[in-house]
N, C-alpha and C positions, 0 to 999 in steps of 0.2 A: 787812779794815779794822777796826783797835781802835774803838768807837762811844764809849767814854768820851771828853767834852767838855774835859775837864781832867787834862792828864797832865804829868809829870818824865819824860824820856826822855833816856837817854845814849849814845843813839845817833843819826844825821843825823834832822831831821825832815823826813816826808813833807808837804810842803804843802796837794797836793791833798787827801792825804786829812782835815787840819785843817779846811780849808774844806767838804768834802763834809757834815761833821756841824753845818752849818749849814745848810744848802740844801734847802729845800721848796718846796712851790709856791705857797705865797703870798706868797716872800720875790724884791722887784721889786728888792733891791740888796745886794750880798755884797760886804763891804770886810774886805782882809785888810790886816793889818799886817805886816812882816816886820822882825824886827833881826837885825840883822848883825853881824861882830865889825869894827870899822874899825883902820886902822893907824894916824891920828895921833889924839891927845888930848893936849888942851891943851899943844899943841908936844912932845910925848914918843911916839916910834915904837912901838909893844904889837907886842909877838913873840907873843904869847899870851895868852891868858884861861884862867882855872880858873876856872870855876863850881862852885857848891855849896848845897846847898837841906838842909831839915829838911821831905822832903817830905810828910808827913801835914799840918802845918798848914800848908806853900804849897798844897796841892790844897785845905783847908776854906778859903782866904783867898780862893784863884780864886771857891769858890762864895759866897763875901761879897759879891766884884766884880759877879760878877753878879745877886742882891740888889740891889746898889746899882741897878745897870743897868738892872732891871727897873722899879724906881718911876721911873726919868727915863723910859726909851723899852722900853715894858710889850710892845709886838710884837720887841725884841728875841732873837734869838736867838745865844749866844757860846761860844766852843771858845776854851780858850790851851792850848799845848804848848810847851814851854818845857824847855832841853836843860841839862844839868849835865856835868861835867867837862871836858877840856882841848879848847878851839875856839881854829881859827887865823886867820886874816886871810881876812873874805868868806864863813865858817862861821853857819850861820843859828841864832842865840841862841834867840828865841823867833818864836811865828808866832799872833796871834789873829785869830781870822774872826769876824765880827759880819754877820747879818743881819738886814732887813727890810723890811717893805713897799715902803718908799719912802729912799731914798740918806741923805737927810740923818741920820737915826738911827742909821743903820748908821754912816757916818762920825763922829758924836758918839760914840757906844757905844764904837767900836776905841781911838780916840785916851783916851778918857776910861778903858779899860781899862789901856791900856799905864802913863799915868801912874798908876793907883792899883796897879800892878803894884810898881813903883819905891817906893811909898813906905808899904806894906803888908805883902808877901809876903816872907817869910824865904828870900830867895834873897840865893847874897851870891859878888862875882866877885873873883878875885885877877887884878891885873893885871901882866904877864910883862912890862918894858922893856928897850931895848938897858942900860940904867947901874941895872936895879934891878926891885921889885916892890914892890905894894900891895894890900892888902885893901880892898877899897868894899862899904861895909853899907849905906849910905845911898847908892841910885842917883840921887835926884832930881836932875837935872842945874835947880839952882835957878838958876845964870846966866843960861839961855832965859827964865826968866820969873820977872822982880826982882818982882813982885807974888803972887810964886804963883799967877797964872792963866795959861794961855795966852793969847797977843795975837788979837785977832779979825783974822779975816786975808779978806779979799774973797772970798766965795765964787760 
């Protein structure tokens, strides 16, 4: 098992072993994120994605995230692996593991990584259509959240 915490791989990611390089024994909650490639957006069918990273500065960016990570929830610990080139429908994009002591951090940590992943890291997808394609540089899916924050949702 690769132990580096932040990797660009182009080939399928292993999940568990993502998650392994989080997991100690003082960590009471391991929250893994996983993205996928989905078939519809915004009413348009995706045959494909092409990914594509400039990966020396996506790997310095992943260690910014977590930087950042560390001043909100300091017992955090975080892995992202994150895949490049041609993924098809249900193909695992990227995969961050976040643990720690206690659940709620680790769930803050993940989500709060995936979004600064999006609007940060020089990863950039071309999208494959049945009537065409598109380059997206900017992932942040700003629709979900007309304030740029996430809605508090009942936990």
């Amino acid at each position: 098992m690769n132990k580096e915490r932040f990797e660009i791989v182009e080939d399928p990611i292993p999940v568990d072993e993502v998650i392994q390089k989080v997991v100690h024994p003082n960590a009471g909650a391991v929250n893994v994120f996983i993205g996928t490639v989905r078939e519809m957006t915004n009413g348009k069918r995706t045959i494909y994605l092409k990914y594509e990273a400039y990966i020396p500065m996506a790997i310095k960016q992943f260690r910014v995230i977590e930087a950042e990570i560390l001043k909100r929830w300091p017992e955090v610990r975080l892995a992202i692996t994150h895949r490049i080139g041609e993924l098809h429908i249900t193909d695992t994009a990227v995969v961050i593991a976040c643990s720690s002591p206690h659940r709620a951090a680790s769930f803050e940590a993940c989500r709060y990584a995936i979004e600064r992943i999006k609007e940060i890291v020089p990863i950039w997808k071309k999208e494959h259509w049945d009537n065409g394609e598109c380059w997206v540089g900017d992932q942040k899916e700003q629709h979900a959240y007309p304030n740029g924050e996430p809605e508090k949702e009942g936990l």
